[in-house]
ZAMILUM-189331 format. One record per residue (C-alpha): residue in three letters; x, y, z. Coordinates in pm, whole numbers, plus 50000, padded with zeros to 5 digits. Layout:
ALAXYZ...
//
This chain:
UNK607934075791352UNK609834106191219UNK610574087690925UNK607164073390829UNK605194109990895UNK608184124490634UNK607924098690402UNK603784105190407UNK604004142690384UNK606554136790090UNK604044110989923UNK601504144189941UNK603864167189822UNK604714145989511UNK601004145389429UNK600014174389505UNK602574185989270UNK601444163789004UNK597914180488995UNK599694213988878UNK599524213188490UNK601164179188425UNK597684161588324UNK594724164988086UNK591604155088114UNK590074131487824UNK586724142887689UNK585094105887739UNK585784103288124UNK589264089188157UNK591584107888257UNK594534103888025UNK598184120488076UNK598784146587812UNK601614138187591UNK604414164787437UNK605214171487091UNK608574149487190UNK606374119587354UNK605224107587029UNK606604115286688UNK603634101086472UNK600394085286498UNK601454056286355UNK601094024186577UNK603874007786357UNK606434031386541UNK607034033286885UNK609214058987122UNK611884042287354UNK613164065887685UNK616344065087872UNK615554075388255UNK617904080888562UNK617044072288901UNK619334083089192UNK619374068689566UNK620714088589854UNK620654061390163UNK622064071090475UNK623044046590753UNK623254063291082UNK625124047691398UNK626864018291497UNK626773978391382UNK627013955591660UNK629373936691409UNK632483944791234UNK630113939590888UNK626523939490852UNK624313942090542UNK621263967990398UNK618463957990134UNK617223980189907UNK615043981389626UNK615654002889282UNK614863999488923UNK613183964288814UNK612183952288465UNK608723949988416UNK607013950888092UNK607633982987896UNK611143989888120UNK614333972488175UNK617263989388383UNK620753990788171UNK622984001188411UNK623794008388791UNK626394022288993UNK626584022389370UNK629194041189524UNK629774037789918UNK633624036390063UNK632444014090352UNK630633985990038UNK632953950990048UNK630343939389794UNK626963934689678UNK624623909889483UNK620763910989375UNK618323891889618UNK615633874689364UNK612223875889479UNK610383861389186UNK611133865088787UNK610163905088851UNK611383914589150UNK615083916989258UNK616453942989526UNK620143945989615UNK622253930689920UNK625023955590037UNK627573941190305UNK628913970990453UNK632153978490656UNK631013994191008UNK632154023491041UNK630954050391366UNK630204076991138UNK627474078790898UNK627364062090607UNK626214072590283UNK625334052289999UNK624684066589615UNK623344045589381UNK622404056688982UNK620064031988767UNK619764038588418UNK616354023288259UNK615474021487910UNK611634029487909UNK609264021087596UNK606404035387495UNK603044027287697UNK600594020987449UNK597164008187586UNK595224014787216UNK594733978287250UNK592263974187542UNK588843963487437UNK585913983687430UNK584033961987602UNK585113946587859UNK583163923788142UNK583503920788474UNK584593884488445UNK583703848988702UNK586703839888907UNK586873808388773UNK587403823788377UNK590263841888473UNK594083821988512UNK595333812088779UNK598483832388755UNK596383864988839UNK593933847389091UNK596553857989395UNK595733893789331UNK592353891789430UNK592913881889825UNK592463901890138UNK595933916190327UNK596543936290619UNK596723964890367UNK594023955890091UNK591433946090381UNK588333939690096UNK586143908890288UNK585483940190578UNK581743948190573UNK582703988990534UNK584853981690215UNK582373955890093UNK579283976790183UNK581474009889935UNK582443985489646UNK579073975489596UNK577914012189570UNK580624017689340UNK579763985489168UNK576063989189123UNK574753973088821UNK578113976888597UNK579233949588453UNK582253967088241UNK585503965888389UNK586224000988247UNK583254019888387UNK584024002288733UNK587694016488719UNK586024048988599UNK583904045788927UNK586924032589179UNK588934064989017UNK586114087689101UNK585934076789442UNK589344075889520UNK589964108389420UNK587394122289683UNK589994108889985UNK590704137290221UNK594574143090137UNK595434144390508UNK595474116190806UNK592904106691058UNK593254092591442UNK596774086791569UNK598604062091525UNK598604067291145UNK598154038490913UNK598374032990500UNK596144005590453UNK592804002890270UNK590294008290587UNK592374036090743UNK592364057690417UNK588614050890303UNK587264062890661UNK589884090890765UNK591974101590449UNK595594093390360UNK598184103190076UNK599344076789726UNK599964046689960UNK596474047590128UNK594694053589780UNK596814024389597UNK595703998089902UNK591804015689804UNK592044011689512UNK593323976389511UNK590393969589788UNK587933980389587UNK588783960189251UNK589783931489462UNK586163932389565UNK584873933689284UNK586313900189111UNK589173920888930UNK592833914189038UNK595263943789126UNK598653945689246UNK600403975489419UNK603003988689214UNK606194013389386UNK607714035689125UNK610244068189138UNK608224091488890UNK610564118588692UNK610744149188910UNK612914180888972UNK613594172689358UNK613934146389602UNK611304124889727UNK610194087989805UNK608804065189621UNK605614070189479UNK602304040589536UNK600374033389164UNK598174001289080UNK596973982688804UNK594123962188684UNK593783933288517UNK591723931288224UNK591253891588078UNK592323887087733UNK593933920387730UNK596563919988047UNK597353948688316UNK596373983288289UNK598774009688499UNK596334036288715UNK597814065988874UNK595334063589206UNK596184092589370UNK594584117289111UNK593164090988913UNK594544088688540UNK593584057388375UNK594934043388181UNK598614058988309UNK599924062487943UNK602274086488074UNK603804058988288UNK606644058688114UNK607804088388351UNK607924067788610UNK610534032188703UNK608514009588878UNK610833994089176UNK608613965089328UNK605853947089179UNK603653937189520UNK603203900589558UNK599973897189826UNK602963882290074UNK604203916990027UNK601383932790158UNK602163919790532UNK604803942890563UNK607083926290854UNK609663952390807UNK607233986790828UNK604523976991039UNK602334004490937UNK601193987690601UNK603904002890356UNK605473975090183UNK608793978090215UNK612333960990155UNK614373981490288UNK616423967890560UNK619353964290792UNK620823925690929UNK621033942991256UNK618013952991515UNK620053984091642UNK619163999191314UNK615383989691384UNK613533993591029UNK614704027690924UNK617584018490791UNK618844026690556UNK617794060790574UNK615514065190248UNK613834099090350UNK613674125090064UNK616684103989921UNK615184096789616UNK615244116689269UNK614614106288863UNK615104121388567UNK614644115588182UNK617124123787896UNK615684148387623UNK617064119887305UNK614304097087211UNK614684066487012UNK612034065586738UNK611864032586558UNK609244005286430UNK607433987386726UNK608983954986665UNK612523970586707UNK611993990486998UNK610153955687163UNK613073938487066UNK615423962087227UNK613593954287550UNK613313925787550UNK617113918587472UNK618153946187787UNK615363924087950UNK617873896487926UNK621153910287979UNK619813927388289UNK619033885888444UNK622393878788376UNK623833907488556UNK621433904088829UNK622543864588864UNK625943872788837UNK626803907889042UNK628733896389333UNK628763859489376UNK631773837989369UNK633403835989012UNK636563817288889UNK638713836488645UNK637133828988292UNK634043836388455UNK634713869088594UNK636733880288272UNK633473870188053UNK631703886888340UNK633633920288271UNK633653920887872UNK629553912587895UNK629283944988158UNK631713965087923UNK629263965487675UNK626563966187911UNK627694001588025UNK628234011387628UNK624484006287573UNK623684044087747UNK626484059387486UNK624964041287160UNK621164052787285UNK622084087287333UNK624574091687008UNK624444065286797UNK621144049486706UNK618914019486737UNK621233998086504UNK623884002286694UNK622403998987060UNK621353959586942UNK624963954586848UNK625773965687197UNK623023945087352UNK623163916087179UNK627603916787244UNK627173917487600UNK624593891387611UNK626503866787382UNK629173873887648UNK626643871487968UNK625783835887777UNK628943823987719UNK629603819088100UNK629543784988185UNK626733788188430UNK626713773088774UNK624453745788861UNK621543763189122UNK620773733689382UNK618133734189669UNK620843733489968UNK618403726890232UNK614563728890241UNK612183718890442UNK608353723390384UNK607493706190712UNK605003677590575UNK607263653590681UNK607643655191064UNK610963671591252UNK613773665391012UNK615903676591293UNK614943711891416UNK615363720491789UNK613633744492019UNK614073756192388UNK614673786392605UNK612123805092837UNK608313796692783UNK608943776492503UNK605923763992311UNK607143761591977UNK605273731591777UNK605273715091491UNK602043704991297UNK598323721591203UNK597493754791351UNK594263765291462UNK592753797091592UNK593843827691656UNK596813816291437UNK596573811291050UNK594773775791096UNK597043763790783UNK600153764290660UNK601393785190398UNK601803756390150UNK600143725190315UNK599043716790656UNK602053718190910UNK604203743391012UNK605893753091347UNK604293779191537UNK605073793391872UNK601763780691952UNK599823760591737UNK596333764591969UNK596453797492155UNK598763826792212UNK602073828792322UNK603073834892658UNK604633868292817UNK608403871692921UNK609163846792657UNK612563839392519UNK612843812092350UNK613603802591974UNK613113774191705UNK616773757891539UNK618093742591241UNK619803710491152UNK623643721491057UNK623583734590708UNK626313728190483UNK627543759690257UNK630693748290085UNK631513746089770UNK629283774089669UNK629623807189479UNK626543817489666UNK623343815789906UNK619923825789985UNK617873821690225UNK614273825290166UNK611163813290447UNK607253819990465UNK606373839890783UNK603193843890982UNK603563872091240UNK601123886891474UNK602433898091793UNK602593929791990UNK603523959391815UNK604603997991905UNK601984020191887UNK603854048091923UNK606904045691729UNK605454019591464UNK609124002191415UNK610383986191706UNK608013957391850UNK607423950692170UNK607043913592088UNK609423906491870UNK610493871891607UNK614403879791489UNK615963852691215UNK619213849891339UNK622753828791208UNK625593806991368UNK628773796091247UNK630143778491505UNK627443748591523UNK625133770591753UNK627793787392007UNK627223822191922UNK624483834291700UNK624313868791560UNK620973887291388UNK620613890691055UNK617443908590965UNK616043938491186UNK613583926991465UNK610373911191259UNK606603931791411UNK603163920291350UNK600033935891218UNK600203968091458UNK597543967491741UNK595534001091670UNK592754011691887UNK591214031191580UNK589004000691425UNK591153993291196UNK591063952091089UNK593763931491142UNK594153907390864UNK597143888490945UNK598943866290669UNK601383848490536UNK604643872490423UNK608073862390211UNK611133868190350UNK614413861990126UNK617933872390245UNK621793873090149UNK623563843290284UNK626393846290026UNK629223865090305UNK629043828890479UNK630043806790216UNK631923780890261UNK630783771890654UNK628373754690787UNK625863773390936UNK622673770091183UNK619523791991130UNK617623806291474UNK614383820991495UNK614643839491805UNK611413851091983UNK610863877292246UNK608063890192436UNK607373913392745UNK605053912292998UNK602103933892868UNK599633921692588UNK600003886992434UNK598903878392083UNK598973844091834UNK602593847991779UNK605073838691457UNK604373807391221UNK607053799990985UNK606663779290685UNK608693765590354UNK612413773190452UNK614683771290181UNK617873776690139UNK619453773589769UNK622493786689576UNK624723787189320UNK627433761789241UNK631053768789255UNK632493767288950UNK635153733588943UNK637853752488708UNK640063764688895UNK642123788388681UNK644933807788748UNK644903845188621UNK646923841388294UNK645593843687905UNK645033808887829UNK640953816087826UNK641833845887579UNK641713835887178UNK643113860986955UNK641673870186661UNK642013892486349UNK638983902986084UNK640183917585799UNK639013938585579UNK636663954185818UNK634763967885682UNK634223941085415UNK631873942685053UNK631643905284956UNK634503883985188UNK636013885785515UNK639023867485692UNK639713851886024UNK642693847886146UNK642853824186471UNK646303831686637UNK646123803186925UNK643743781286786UNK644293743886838UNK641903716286678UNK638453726386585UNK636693760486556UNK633213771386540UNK632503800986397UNK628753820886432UNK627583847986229UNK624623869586419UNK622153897486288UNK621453928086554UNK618453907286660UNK620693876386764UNK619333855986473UNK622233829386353UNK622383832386003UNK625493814485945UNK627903784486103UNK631003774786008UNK633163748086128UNK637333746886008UNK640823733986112UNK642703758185964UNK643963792486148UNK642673814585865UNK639363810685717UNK637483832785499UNK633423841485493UNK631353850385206UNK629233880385278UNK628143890184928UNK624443873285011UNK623873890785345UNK622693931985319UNK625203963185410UNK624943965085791UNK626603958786145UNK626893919786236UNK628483897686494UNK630963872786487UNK631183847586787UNK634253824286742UNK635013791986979UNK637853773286967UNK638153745087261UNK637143764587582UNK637873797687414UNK635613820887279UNK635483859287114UNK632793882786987UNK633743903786701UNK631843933486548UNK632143934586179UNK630773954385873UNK629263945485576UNK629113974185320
//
């Protein structure tokens, strides 16, 4: 509870703060951030400004595993639209390893496994984020509230009710409408919703304390509770909006930071800065957005007090404040600025944009040699991009991008196959269930539970027609599930959960579901996600809207056994509720890689260019090339403007045609391969 009323009071502080000579107000009623001399050079839309920001994590891990290992999830730095992270470090003595968890093509955070250790544990982690421009010039002047069935489908999930965004209540209805009244522009509605949401006491209401949508319209709350407004009262209106988490640039340490944005059709999203209303946020480009809210992250399993959340220990001793992310959080922007044409500095993001999905599919897992070596040169250059933004230009930051993802590209990729899944359409494909008052069941739920599945009709429920009983202790188990041969696995399952929760300390159910693993074909079972609450039972009013959440997790440390998956569920002997649902398990992974390589130089092809720089011709000179090679000339966009194929060991190009400039060589000879930078003068 400590944890939650700090992280709050630090959400207030941060805004507050914010309200002290950092904005402007625009003459015609939005409120616009006010830009430096730095923040744009011209007012020419055929330039653009491109940022390099610096986010730091301070996560502390206090106590004792029940395990000799265990893993944390955290979230940092995603790419999303006008940002794309370059870089990260993470620096912890007790880390054996870590890889990214993918959520959807957004959203990644990281899996840590950790030594245990009975001291505390400290882990630093630095993201560096190249940040363009927002530029929202582009929005239309008019702009109509549009039908539900005109907009597409991909935005159509950001317009339903969650246990934070709790729009279909008669209150938030009954204020939406007043907002509403006869507007039918998008932009004076936002105007409106901004208005409103600015009037929210800046303080909390009845205890227990609660982010979501209802709690903040009828008693006050700080950024979370006036994002989940905000989002209630566009959602109610026809117009989707998604919760956005961001570290904004500031001069101490805080927590993350709740925005939203609004979709406009035939335009896209617009970023609003709800807590003192600034729309559109064209200063967003101070701020790193960290997780893009899918509606299944808006049943936070993991928080239980509406604050979506994936951060996360694989053991319940650690309950869900671990790791410690309390005031651990800080950001900062460099004072260099990239000014180039719009079509560079797009290009430039969209080309980090790319190398970042390699890194992110590749960080951790299971490579053979070649792999891992390619793996390294790509992240070499990777880590030179901060060097050539700050000191050497926009030219030379695509050479570095566009190296390391010719290097990211030239891994021969591992095949990603569905290892199990198991949507439950098709009857029992060999789960089990027992233990005390065991009612787990398999087909259609009904009332009080979700009365469908998450993607058709079945799924198995603790009980599909009523609520589960009290002292239970019983649990639902997988078929055997075969992890060899893999360089690594995921886990990833739909989750319905309403059961009893802690009133008072708001992170350690009473009633509890826990997803737990076996090794040993179902011996011994160990946890490996924190105890899983419900929608929290409040005696304040607040609606429970319970739903459907996503839950994805590191299975990678248990390669190459064959596992069993448990979802273990607890209750006491007090209150009783509909229970947990689960639906869609899937388990998927990477390939292992079939060439096995021993650590020598084989993989390695040595090459000379000479002269470099050149003025009309340049040679190559293949040291260990045998049979055929291929040779590639690039541009700094990744454009091939020249192939080449020859027998010989020495070779020469003609570069009169091409202009003066940096270019890149990729030459492949059998299963070798080598990226040269040369210069044409």
């Amino acid at each position: 509870m400590k944890t939650i009323l700090r992280l709050l009071f630090a959400s207030a502080l941060f805004s507050l703060n914010t309200v002290n000579g950092q904005y402007a107000d625009d003459h015609q009623g939005f409120k616009y951030s006010s830009f430096t001399e730095k923040d744009i050079s011209n007012d020419s839309l055929d330039t653009k400004n491109l940022f390099l920001l610096k986010a730091y994590g301070d996560l502390k891990i206090f106590g004792s595993s029940t395990k000799s290992t265990y893993q944390i999830y955290f979230i940092l730095p995603i790419a999303h639209r006008e940002q794309s992270p370059v870089w990260l470090e993470i620096d912890c003595p007790e880390m054996i390893d870590y890889r990214f968890v993918h959520l959807d093509s957004e959203n990644v955070f990281v899996a840590a496994q950790l030594n245990n250790s009975p001291d505390t544990i400290t882990l630093n982690w630095t993201s560096w984020v190249l940040m363009k421009q927002h530029d929202y010039s582009g929005i239309p002047e008019e702009a109509p509230i549009p039908n539900i069935d005109d907009l597409p489908n991909h935005v159509k999930p950001w317009l339903i009710p969650t246990a934070a965004v709790q729009w279909e209540d008669p209150f938030i209805k009954n204020v939406a409408d007043s907002i509403r009244q006869l507007s039918s522009d998008i932009k004076g509605l936002a105007l409106r919703i901004n208005r409103y949401v600015r009037q929210i006491p800046y303080s909390l209401g009845p205890y227990p304390y609660s982010c979501d949508a209802y709690y903040a319209m009828k008693w006050g709350n700080f950024c979370v509770g006036r994002a989940h407004t905000s989002a209630a009262l566009f959602r109610a209106n026809g117009i989707p909006c998604r919760i956005l988490l961001n570290l904004p640039v500031s001069y101490s340490p805080f927590d993350h930071h709740w925005i939203v944005e609004y979709y406009i059709p035939d335009y896209g999203w617009v970023k609003v800065e709800t807590t003192n209303g600034y729309n559109p946020y064209i200063t967003a480009h101070n701020n790193m957005i960290t997780f893009a809210c899918s509606p299944e992250d808006e049943f936070s399993l993991f928080l239980s007090d509406n604050i979506e959340s994936y951060w996360f220990a694989s053991d319940p001793v650690f309950q869900h404040r671990y790791p410690n992310w309390d005031r651990g959080h800080n950001a900062s922007r460099y004072s260099q600025i990239l000014n180039d044409s719009s079509d560079k500095i797009d290009h430039i993001i969209s080309l980090t944009d790319s190398v970042h999905k390699y890194f992110t599919k590749y960080q951790g897992i299971k490579l053979d040699w070649n792999q891992n070596n390619l793996f390294n040169q790509a992240k070499n250059y990777q880590h030179k991009i901060i060097n050539h933004f700050l000191y050497n230009g926009s030219d030379s930051l695509l050479v570095a991008l566009n190296t390391s993802l010719n290097l990211y590209r030239s891994i021969e990729s591992n095949k990603t196959i569905e290892i199990f899944s198991d949507d439950f359409e098709n009857g029992n494909l060999g789960w089990t269930h027992e233990g005390i008052n065991d009612e787990w069941e398999l087909g259609t739920p009904n009332l009080p539970g979700p009365q469908i599945g998450y993607s058709g009709n079945s799924c198995w429920g603790t009980d599909l027609n009523g609520n589960y009983e009290n002292n239970s202790d019983n649990w639902l188990e997988s078929p055997p599930i075969n992890l060899n041969n893999l360089a690594s696995a995921f886990l990833e399952v739909k989750l319905w959960n309403d059961v009893e929760d802690d009133s008072i300390q708001l992170n350690n159910p009473f009633d509890r579901l826990t997803i737990e693993l076996s090794i040993d074909n179902g011996v011994d079972y160990f946890p490996i996600t924190t105890s899983l609450g419900g929608v929290i039972d409040f005696n304040t009013g607040v609606p429970k809207v319970p739903g459907w959440s996503r839950i994805s997790l590191d299975l990678s440390p248990y390669i190459d056994k064959t596992i069993r998956v448990r979802f273990h569920f607890n209750s006491n002997n007090t209150l009783v509720r509909p229970g947990s649902y689960i639906d869609d398990f899937r388990i998927y992974g990477m390939e292992k890689s079939s060439n096995h390589i021993s650590e020598n130089n084989d993989k390695l092809l040595t090459v000379n260019c000479y002269p470099n720089p050149a003025s009309s011709k340049i040679n190559i000179d293949i040291v260990n090339s045998t049979g055929q090679t291929d040779v590639v000339l690039f541009d700094l966009y990744g454009h091939v403007l020249l192939r080449k194929e020859f027998f010989n060991k020495i070779v020469s190009l003609d570069l009169a045609r091409f202009s003066n400039g940096l270019y890149i060589l990729k030459i492949s000879n059998e299963n070798k391969s080598c990226l040269k930078k040369i210069i044409k003068k």
